[in-house]
N, C-alpha and C positions, 0 to 999 in steps of 0.2 A: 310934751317930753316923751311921753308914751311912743306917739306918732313916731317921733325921731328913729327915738329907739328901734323903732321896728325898721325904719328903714333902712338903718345901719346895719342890721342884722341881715335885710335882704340882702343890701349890699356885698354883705363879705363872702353870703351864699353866695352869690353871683360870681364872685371873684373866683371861690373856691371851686367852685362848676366848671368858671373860664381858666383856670388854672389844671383844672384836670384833663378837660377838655383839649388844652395846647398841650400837655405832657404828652396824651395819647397820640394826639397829632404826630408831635415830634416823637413819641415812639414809632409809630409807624412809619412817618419819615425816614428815621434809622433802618426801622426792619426793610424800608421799600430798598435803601442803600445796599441796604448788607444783602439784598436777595440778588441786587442786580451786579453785585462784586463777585456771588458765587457763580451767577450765572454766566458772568466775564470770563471766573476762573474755571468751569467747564467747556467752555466755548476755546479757553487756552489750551486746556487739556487737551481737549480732541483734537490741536490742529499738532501739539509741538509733540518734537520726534526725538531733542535731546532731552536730556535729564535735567541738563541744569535750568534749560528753558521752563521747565516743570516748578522748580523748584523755586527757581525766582518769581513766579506767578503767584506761588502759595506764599512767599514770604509777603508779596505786595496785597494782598486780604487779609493775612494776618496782623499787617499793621495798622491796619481802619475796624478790627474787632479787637486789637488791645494793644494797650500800651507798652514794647518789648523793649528792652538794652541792643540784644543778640540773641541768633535763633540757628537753629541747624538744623537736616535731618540726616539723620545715622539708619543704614539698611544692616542687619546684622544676620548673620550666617554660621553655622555650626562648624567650629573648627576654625574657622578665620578671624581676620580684625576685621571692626568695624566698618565701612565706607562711607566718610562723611559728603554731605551737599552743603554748600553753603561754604560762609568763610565764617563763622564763630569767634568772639573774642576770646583770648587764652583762659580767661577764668572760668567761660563756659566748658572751651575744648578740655581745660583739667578738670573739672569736675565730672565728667560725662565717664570714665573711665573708673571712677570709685563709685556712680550711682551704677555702674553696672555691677562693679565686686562682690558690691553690699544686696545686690537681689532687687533693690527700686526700681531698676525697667521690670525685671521680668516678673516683681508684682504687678505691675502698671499693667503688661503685658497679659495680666492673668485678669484685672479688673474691666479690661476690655472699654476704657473709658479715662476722658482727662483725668492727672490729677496733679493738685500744686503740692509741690516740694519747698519746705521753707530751707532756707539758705543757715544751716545751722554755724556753716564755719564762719560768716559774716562775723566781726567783732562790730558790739552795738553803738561804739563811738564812729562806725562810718553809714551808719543810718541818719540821712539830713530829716527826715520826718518821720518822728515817732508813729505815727498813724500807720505808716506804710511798713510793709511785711515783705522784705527780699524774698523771691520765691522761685521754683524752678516749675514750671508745666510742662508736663511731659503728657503725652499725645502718643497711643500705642497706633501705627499704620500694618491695616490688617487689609489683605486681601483673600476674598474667598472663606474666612473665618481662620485664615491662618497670620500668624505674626511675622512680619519682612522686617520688623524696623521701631521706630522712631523720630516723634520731632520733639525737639525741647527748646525751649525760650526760657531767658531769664528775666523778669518782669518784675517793676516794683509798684506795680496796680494794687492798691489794695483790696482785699480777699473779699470782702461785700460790696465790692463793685462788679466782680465776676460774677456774672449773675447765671443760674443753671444755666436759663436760656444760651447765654453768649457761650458757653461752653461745650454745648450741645452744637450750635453751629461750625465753632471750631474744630470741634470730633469729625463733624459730617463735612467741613473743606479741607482737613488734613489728611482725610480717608480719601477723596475724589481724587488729590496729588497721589494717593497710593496706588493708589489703581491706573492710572497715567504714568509716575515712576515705573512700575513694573513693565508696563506695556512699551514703554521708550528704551529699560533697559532689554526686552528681551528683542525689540527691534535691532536695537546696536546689537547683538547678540547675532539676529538673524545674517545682517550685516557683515559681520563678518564671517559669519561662519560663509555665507553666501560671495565673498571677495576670495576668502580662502580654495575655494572649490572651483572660483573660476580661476582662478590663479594655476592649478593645479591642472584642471582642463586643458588650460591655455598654453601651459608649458611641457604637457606630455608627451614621449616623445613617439605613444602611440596615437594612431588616428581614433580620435572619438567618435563617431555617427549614431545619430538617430532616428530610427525610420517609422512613417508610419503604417499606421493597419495594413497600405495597401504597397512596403516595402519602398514609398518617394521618399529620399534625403530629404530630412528636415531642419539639422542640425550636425556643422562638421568642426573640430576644431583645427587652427593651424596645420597643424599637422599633415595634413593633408597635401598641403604642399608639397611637401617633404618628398612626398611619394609619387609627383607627377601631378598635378591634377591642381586646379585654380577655382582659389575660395566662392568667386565670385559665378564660377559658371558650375557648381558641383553641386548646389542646392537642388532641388524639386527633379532629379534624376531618379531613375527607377536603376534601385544601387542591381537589382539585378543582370543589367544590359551591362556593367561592368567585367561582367563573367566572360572570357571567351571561351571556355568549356560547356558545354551544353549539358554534360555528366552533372557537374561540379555543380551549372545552376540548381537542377532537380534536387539536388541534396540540399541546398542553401534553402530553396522554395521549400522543402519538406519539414523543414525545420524550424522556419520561419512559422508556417499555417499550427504548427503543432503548438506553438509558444511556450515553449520548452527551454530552458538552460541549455546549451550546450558549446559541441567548439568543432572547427572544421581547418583542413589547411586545404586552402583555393588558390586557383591563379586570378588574377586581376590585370584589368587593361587599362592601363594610366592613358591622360589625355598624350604624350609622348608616342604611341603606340610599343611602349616599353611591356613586359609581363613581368609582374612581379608573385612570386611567392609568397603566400600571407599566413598568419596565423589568425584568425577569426573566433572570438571568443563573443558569443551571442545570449543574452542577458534579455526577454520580455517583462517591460516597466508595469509593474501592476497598477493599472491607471484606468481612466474610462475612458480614455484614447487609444488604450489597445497599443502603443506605442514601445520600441525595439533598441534597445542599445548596442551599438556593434563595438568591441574593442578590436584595431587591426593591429595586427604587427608583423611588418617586414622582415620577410625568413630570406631572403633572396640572398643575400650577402652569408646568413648562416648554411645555409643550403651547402653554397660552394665552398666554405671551407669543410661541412663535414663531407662533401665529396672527394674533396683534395686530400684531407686525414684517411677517408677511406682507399684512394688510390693509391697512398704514400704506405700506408698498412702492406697493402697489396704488393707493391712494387719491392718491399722491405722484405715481405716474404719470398719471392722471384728469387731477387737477388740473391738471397738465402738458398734459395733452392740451386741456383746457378751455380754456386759455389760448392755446393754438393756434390751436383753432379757432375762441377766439372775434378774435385778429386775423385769422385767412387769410378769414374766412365772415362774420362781423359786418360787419367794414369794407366792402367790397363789397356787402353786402346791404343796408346804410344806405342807398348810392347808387342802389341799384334802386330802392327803397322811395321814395325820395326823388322820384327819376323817374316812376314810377308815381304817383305825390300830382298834379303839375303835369300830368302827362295828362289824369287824370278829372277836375282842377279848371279847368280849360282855359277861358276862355270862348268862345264860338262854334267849339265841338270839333264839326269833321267824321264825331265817332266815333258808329257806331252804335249805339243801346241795347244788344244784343248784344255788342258787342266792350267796350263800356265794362263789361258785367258778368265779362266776361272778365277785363279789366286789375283789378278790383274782387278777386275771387278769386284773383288773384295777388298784390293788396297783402294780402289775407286772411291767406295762408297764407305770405307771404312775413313779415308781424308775427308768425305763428307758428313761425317756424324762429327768429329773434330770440329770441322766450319760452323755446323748447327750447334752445337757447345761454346764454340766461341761468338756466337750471333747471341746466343742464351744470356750471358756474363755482358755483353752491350747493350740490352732493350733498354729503351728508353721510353718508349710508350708502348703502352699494354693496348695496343692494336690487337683484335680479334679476326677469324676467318671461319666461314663455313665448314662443317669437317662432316659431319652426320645431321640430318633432318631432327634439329632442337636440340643442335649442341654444336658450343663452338670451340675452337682452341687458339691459341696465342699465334698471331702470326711471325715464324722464324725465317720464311723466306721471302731472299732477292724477288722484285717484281720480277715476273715472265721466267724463273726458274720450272725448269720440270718437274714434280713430286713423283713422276712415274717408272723414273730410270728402275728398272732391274734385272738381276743376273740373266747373262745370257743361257740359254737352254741347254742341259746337256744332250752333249749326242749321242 
């Protein structure tokens, strides 16, 4: 009986050894699982670019570490609402707004670690198993050691099932999603801002260029067109062979080598063989390519109308002036003219042949200052003529008139 005994006793050891034995097993088993689901879910991380792809990754490991209802993660931001992931069932989505009122994230937030939240507004006639403990785990997502957020699950796992362990793994795969969320939303982030700016590039309606260290086109936008000159053959140019000024290059070349800020207005030689006036506003990209931003802008159209405002100026003053002189210098020259008529028509005029040719050549050239007064009040273009060496005046006479006529000699 003894014997027996004893071997019964061996036996249950044995049992209890092989029972230990499988547990650890199948604990390891678990832990092999759970290592190869986080390592699924890094391997997610690194490859996915949206958010939500992030998100449904973590939900899919969080459901092989515990037993959830619903789960979501909330990123939170100072002065804003919240941004939920996930789709949540509504008792989650309403409770999430009063665990923030009441301070429960951003103690959670401050313990820097899971914690379960039991479900205090539950009424206990809808608990189907007394054992179990409705609860809320909230999960602070920190990146860098600062706080972005939130994941919460509602769970009706009971609380000595949650074992440290499992909850330490869950801190450490709802953190690896936080650091993946961040990096997807600052990608969309980069994204657009990056859409936004070609966008802007693309529809500018000055020419954008970019040249490098050694002044060859290496980036133009549309625009370019605009102005003469085809996308597709305007690349790897040396923008300076655009110049037909050889003055104008030297200055662009001087300011280029200096890589300096600055601004220049140039002529330029479109593929057209057109010259356009430009405004060149010249920008060096602090970079280790040494690399040049040109903004062009088309003055050629501005050009000529502030030429035409300034001719129309000009001409307004003329006019003005024409009108002046033709009351101050007309009016009184009638009256000479006038007087000079009844002189030389005079009968029995005491005047001598001589002086009558005299009075004769002053009605002459006195009808001719008249003509030039009335040529004065017609211009219509501000045509110029030589008059003295670097100076010119308005031309008021007929082609092939004489300018030399004068009085004849007395004798």
């Amino acid at each position: 009986m003894k014997k027996q005994s004893n071997n019964q006793s061996e036996t249950e050891q044995l049992r209890q050894e092989l029972a230990a034995v499988t547990g650890t097993r199948d604990g390891l088993r678990e832990s092999l699982t759970e290592f190869k689901e986080i390592q699924q879910l890094s391997e997610t991380i690194r490859a996915a670019v949206e958010p939500d792809n992030v998100v449904t990754a973590l939900f899919g490991v969080i459901a092989h570490l515990l037993d959830y209802q619903t789960c979501a993660v909330y990123l939170l931001a100072e002065g804003e609402e919240p941004v939920c992931f996930g789709n949540p069932e509504q008792k989650l989505a309403a409770a999430v707004p009063d665990l923030i009122s009441d301070g429960i994230i951003d103690w959670v937030q401050g313990e820097k670690r899971p914690v379960l939240v039991p479900d205090i507004d539950l009424p206990p006639g809808e608990i189907e198993d007394p054992g179990q403990q409705l609860s809320y785990l909230v999960v602070p997502l920190a990146v860098g050691g600062r706080g972005i957020g939130f994941f919460i699950c509602f769970t009706a796992a009971a609380r000595d099932t949650i074992t440290q362990q499992r909850l330490d793994t869950i801190f450490f795969t709802v953190n690896q999603a936080a650091v993946a969320l961040q990096n997807s939303l600052l990608y969309q982030e980069i994204a657009r801002t990056r859409t936004f700016l070609d966008s802007i590039i693309t529809q500018a309606q000055e020419a954008v260029i970019v040249l490098d260290l050694d002044g060859t086109i290496e980036f133009a936008n549309p625009a370019i067109n605009t102005l003469g000159w085809q996308s597709d053959k305007f690349l790897r140019r040396d923008f300076l062979n655009l110049l037909p000024v050889e003055e104008e290059q030297q200055q662009l070349s001087k300011l280029l080598d200096s890589r300096q800020p600055g601004r220049l207005n140039i002529t330029l030689l479109n593929d057209r063989d057109q010259r356009l006036d430009t405004d060149i506003s010249v920008t060096p990209l602090r970079d280790e390519l040494g690399q040049t931003l040109l903004l062009v802008r088309d003055i050629t159209e501005t050009r000529r109308l502030q030429q035409k405002a300034i001719f129309e100026e000009k001409f307004r003053a003329l006019t003005e002036a024409a009108v002046a002189v033709n009351h101050e210098v007309n009016n009184p020259l009638t009256t000479i003219k006038g007087q000079l008529y009844l002189l030389l028509n005079e009968k029995d005029s005491p005047l001598r042949d001589q002086d009558r040719k005299r009075l004769q050549s002053i009605l002459e050239n006195s009808t001719r200052i008249a003509e030039v007064i009335q040529r004065f009040e017609q211009v219509e273009n501000l045509d110029s003529v030589q008059y003295l060496d670097g100076l010119q005046m308005l031309n008021l006479r007929p082609d092939g008139e004489d300018d030399n006529r004068e009085l004849p000699p007395e004798e």
